[in-house]
N, C-alpha and C positions, 0 to 999 in steps of 0.2 A: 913635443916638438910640433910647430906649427908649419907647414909645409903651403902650397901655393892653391889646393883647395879650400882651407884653413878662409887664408883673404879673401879668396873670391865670395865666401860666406858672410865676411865681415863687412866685404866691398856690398854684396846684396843688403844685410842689414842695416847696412848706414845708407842706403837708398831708402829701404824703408823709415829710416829717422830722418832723411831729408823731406820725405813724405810729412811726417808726424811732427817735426818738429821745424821747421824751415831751415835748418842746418844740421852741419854732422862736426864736431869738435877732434875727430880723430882720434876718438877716445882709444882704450882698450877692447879689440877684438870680441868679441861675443858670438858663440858659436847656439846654430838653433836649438830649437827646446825638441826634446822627445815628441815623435811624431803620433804617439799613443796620448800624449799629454793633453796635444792640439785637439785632436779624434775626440777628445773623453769631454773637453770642453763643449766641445759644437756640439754635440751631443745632449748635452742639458737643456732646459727651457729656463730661461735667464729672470731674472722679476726686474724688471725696469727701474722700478720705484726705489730698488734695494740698489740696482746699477746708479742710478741719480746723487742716491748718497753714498756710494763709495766714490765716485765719481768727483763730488763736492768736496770731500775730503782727503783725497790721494790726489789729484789730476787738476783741478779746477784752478791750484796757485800758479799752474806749468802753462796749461790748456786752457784757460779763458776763451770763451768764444771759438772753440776749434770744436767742439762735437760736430756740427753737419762735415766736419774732412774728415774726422776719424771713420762718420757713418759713411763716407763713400770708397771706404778700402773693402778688401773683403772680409768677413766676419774671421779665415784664417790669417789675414796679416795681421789683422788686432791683436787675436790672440799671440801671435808671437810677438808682435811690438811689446804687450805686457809681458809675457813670459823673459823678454829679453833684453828689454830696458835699450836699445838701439841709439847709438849717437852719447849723448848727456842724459839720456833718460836712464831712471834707476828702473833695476827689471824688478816685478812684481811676483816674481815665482814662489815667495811664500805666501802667496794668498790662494784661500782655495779657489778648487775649479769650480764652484757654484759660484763664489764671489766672482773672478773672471767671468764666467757665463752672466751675471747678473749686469757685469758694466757691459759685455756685449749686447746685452737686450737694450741697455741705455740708448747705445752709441745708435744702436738698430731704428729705436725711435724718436733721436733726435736727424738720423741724416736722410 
């Protein structure tokens, strides 16, 4: 049961997807990713080159030209924007946390 802290999570995340995405379609609710999740990611040393091509190939059909606005979030809202797919975006929470850390290094070095 989703109760009225539930939205205001969802209301937060789809702020985050108007961020990321220039709109939010009202999709289904998306509750944040484990805050161990988040932690474990920053935590890594990301390889850019390796973010570049995940980047190309997951992000790039969606996000043309949007790397310097992803780079200007903070390297924690990224990762939950992946972890939680915000808005219309699909979450990426089966991908590892190196691969995540690695698009964070991208994002780090294109914004």
């Amino acid at each position: 049961m989703r109760g009225s802290g539930a939205r205001g999570r969802a209301a937060r995340w789809c702020g985050v997807g108007l961020a990321l995405l220039g709109g939010c379609d009202g999709g289904e609710e998306t509750d944040p990713p484990e805050p161990d999740r988040v932690d474990a990611i920053l935590a890594l040393t990301g390889d850019a080159a390796n973010g570049q091509s995940i980047w190309d190939n997951l992000c790039e059909s969606c996000h043309s030209g949007q790397e310097a606005v992803f780079g200007g979030l903070s390297p924690e809202s990224q990762a939950n924007a992946v972890l939680t797919g915000p808005g219309a975006m699909p979450d990426f929470s089966g991908y590892s946390d190196q691969e995540i850390a690695d698009i964070l290094a991208f994002l780090a070095s294109a914004g």
